[in-house]
N, C-alpha and C positions, 0 to 999 in steps of 0.2 A: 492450682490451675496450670495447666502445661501450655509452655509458651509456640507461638505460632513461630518457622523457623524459616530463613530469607534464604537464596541459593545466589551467589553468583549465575549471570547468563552467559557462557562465553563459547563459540563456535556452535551455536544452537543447541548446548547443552545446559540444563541445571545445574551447578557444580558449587561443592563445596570451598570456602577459602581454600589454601595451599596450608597455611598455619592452625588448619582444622580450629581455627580461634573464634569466637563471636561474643557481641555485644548487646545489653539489653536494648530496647526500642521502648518508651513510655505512652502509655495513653494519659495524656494530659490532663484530662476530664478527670481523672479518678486516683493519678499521683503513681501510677503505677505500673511496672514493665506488662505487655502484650507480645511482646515478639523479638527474636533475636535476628541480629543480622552480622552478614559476615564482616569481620577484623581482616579486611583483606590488604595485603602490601604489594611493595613492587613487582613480585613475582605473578602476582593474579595481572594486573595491569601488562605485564610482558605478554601473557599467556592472552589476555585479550587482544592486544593490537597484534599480536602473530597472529590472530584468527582474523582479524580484519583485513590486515596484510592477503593473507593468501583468496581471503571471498573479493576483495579489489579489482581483480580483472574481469572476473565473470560478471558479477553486478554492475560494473560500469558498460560493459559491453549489452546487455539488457537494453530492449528498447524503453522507450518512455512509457509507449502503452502498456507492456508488462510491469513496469514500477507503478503505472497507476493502480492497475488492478489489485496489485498485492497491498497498497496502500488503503487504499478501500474497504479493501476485504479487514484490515484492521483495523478501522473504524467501525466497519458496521459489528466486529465483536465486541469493542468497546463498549457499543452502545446497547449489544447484546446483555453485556455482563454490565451497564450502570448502575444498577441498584448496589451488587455488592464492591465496586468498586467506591462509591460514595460511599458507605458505610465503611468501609477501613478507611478512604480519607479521611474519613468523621474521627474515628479512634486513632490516625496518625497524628492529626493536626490540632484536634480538640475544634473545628470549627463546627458549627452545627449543619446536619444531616442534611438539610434541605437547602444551604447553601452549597454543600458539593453536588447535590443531587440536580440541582436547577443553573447552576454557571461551572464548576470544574468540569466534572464530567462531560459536559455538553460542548465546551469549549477546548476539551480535547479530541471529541469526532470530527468538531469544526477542522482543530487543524489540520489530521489527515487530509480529512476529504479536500481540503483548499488545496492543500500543495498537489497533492494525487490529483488533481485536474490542472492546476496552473502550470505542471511540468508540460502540458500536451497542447499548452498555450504560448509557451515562450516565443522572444523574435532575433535574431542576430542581427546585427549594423551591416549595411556595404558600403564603401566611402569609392566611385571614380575617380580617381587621380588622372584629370585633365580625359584626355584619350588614349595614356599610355600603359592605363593599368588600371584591373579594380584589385581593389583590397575588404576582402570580407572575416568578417570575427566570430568565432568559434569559442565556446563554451564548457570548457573541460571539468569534469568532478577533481577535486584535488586529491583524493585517496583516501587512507584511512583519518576521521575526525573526532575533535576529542567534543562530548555535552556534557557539561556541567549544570545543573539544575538546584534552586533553592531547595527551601522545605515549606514556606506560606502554600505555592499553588502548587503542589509536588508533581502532579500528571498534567495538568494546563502549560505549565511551563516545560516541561521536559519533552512532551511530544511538539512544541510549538518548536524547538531547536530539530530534534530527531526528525520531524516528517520533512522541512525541506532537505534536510542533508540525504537523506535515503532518495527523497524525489529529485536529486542533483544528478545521484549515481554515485554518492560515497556509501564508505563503510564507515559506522557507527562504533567508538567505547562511549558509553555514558555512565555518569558518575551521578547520580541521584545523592542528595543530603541523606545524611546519615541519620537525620533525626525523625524524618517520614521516607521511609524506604519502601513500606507496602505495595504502593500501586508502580511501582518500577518494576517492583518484580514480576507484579498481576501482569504488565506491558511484554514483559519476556515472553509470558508463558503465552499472552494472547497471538504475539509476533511470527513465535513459533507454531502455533494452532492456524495461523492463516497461511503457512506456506514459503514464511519468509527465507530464504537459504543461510543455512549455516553460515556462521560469522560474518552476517551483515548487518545487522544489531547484535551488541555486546554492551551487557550492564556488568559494572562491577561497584559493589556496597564495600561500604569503608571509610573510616575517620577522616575525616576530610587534610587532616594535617599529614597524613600519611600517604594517603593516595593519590590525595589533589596532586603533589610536587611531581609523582611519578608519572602520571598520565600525563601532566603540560607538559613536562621537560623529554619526555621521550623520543626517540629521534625516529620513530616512524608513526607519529602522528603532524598532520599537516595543518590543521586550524583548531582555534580552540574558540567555542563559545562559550560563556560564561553569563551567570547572571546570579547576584549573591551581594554581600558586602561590599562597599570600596576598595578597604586596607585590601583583602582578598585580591579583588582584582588588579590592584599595585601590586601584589607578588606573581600574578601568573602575569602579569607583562613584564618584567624583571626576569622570569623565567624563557618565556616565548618570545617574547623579541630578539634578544642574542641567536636564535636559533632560523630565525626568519621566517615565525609561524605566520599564519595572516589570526587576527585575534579578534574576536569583538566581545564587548564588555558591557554586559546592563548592570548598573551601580546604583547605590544608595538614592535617597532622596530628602528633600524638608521642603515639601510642596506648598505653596500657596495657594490659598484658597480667596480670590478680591471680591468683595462686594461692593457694590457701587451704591450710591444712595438712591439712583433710580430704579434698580434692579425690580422684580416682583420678588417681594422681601419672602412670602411661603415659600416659592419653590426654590430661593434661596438658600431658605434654614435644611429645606429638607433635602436639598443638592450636597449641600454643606456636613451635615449629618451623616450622609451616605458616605462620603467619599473621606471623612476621619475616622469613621467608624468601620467598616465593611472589613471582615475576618478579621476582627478585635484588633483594625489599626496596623494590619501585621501584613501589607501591600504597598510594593516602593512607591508607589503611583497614588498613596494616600494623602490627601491635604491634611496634613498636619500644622499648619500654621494658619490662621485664620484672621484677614487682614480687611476692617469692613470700616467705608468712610462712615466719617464722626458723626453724621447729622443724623444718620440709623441704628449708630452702634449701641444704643441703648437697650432698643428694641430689639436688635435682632439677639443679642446677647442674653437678652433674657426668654427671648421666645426658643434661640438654639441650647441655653443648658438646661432650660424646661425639659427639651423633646431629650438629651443625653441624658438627663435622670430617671428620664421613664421607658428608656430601652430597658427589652428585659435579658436580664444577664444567666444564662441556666445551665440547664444539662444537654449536653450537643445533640441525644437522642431525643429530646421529646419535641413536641411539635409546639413552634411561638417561640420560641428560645432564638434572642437577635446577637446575642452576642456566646460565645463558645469561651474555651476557656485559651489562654495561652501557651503557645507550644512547647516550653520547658519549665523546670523550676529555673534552670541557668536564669531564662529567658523573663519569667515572674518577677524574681527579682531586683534583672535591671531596669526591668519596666518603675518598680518601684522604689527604684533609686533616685530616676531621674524625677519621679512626683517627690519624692523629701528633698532633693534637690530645686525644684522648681522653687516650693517653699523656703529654702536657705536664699535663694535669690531675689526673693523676695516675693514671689508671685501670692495671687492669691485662689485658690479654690473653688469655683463656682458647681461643681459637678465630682463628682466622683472623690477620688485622691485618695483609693489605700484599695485594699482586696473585696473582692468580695465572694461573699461564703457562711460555710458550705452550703451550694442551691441547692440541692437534696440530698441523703442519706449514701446515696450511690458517689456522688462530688465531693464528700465530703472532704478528701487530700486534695483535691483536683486545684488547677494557678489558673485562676481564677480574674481579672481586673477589673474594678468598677472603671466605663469608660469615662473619662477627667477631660474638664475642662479648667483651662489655667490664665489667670487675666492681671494684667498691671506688672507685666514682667518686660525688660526692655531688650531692644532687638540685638544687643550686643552681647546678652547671656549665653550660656551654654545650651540651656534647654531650648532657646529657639534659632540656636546653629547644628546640635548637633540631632541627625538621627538616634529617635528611640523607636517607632517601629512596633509600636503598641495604641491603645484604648486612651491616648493621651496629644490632647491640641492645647494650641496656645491663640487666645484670641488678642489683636492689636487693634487700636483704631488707624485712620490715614486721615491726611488732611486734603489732599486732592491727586490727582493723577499723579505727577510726577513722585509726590510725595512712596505712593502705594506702587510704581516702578522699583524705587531707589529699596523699599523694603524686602517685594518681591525676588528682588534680585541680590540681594544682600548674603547671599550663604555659598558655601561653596558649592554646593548643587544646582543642578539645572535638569532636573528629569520631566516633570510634568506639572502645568500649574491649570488652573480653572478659575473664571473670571466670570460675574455675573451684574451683567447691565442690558435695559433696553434701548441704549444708544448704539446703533448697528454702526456710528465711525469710531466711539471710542472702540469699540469689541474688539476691531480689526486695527486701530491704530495702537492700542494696550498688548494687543497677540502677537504684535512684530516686535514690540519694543519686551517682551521675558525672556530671561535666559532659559528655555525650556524647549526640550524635546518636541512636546506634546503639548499642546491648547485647549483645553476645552472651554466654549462660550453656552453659558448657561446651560452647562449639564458636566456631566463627568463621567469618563470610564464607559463613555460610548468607542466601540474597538470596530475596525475595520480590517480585515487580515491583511490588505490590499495596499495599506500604506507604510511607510518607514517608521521606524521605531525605535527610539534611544535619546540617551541623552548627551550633556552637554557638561562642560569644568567636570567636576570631579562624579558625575553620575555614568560616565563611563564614554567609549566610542564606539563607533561603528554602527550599525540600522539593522534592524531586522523586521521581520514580515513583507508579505508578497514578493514581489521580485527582486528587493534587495538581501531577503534572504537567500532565496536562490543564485544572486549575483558572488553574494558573501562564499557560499557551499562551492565554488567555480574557479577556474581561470581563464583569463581569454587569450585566445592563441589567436594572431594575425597571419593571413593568407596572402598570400599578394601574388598577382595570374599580370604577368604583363601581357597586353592585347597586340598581338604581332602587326605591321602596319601592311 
């Protein structure tokens, strides 16, 4: 079978690496290469921000309205071309078809179309100074910008960076993960199909260990966003700070998940359920730790690893299939280290804990993970500090509020927690006291594009969506008019 072959995108051209070099890309699902993509180095990464460099003055000079429309117009190809765009996310990710088809996908027209109208909304500050003077603030694109993007939501995330930087008025390199490349590339060729001008989106594919360093460190790129691993994001600020990039960082997670004993215990499990399980676990924003006072924790324990033994776990193509396979063997693996791990630490099994396989003839290589649940393990283990990032929770009981704060809070992460009670003052007295980004009260992974977004300790800094991403893509310049007397 002849493999499908990825281009660099750089000054609105398809372009081969410079090392004429490339690398397989795996369909998960089936253990087996589908597509090459470029081995690109320093040199590609030059040859991109020289092209962003030079489309920088024209695109920034661009009204808003003309960035709307261009913006627009690549969303509605987007959503032109969803079918086959879901479908190679299906075969980059191993997720199943009807989950890119009904939230990635869709969730990437979303973000165009927000920023492409939120730019034609913005407001600038004026402060009077007494009666001697007003001082008004201005809003400058910063130049050319570096997107870095995971490999879980490979198009959801990388247009959620890329659209407000373009609706800022910068120029774009993006560096898409090298292990779901596809719809990066599909995003070039749509970019280029809607009119966007030469070198004002640039993708460049490539080892992340190779390109990452060139793109942060480069001295004609001015911010870098990032969303990915921790350690990762400790090295591009190690890189980007000395240089005085502005940087923001979406980082890891080990989210809690509280239940209250008053909660409505169904749509608890099945809040619960969703938000450990959703893309086989493989979302920073997953509750993987699962923290439910004592007086329920019996029942919900056995009603929630009930409902995880009867997800069905299959082939990403057919239709009913809730869980997909995992996105590498790398990946497979350490998923299933940390379940024989769980086990050395004493945990014990209630759901899942090993592979599972092969769901049909076609999956037969495919990495695979029964989704796990893991119980009587204590909070000072490895497996319920460190991210895994996979089809794998750890259930705790608490003993009352404080007790389920001190737990909740107990990891170096602070990305996103979800808390499920009908008491409307704990909700709101429990949601101020986590260290978390993000709240949700009885539900989870409700998104609103409109609000800030990020985390906290070690899940990274800065905010993004609505207009703190737009603020983030900026700089402000101060005016100051003294008013003659």
């Amino acid at each position: 079978m002849s493999l499908a072959r990825i281009l660099n995108f750089v000054g609105g051209e398809c372009l081969p690496p410079a090392s004429n070099r490339y690398f397989e890309v795996f369909d998960p699902a089936v253990g087996h290469p589908w597509a090459l993509a470029p081995d690109s180095d320093a040199s590609d990464v030059d040859a991109a921000v020289d092209a962003a460099t030079r489309a920088f003055p024209g695109w920034s000079r661009t009204t808003a309205q003309e960035r709307s429309k261009l913006l627009l117009a690549i969303a509605d190809r987007i959503e032109a071309d969803a079918y086959r765009l879901a479908m190679e996310e299906c075969i980059d990710t191993g997720k199943p078809l009807e989950v890119a088809r009904t939230v990635d996908i869709p969730r990437a027209v979303a973000n165009f179309r927000f920023f492409a109208t939120a730019i034609l909304h913005t407001s600038s500050e004026l402060h009077a100074t007494d009666h001697a003077a007003l001082n008004y603030t201005l809003r400058r694109p910063l130049g050319p910008v570096a997107c870095i993007s995971p490999w879980n939501l490979p198009l959801y995330l990388l247009t959620w960076k890329v659209a407000p930087a373009l609706a800022a008025g910068n120029t774009v390199v993006a560096k898409p993960s090298e292990v779901t490349p596809m719809t990066a590339f599909r995003l070039a060729e749509i970019a280029r199909d809607a009119g966007l001008p030469p070198g004002v989106l640039n993708i460049v594919h490539g080892l992340g260990a190779k390109t990452g360093p060139a793109l942060v460190s480069h001295s004609g790129i001015r911010a870098v966003s990032f969303t990915g691993g921790t350690a990762t994001g400790a090295d591009i600020a190690r890189n980007a700070s000395p240089r005085f990039k502005k940087i923001s960082l979406e980082l890891g997670g080990k989210n809690p998940t509280l239940v209250f004993a008053d909660a409505d215990l169904g749509r608890a499990v099945r809040g619960a359920l969703r938000a450990a399980f959703s893309n086989q676990g493989q979302i920073c924003l997953c509750g993987s730790r699962i923290l439910v006072e004592r007086p329920v924790y019996a029942e919900f324990l056995e009603r929630f690893a009930t409902s995880a033994r009867t997800l069905r776990v299959g082939d990403p193509l057919e239709p009913g299939t809730e869980q997909g396979a995992v996105v590498s063997k790398a990946h497979f693996e350490k998923v299933l280290g940390y379940i024989d791990l769980a086990r050395r630490e004493g945990g014990s099994i209630v759901a899942g804990g090993g592979p599972a396989g092969p769901v049909n003839d076609r999956c037969r290589d495919g990495w695979f993970v029964m989704p796990t649940v893991v119980i009587d393990l204590p909070q000072e283990c490895r497996t319920n500090r460190e991210e895994v990032f996979g089809p794998f929770v750890t259930v705790l009981p608490f003993d009352d509020e404080d007790h389920a704060i001190a737990l909740a809070n107990g990891t170096e992460y602070g990305l996103a927690a979800s808390l499920w009670t009908e008491n409307v003052s704990r909700a709101h007295r429990v949601a101020d006291r986590l260290d978390a980004g993000t709240v949700w009260v009885n539900c989870w992974m409700v998104r609103d594009l409109r609000v800030p977004f990020g985390g906290m300790k070690s899940s990274g800094v800065g905010r993004e969506g609505g207009e703190e991403a737009l603020r983030f893509f900026t700089e402000p310049k101060n005016v100051c008019v003294q008013v003659p007397e």
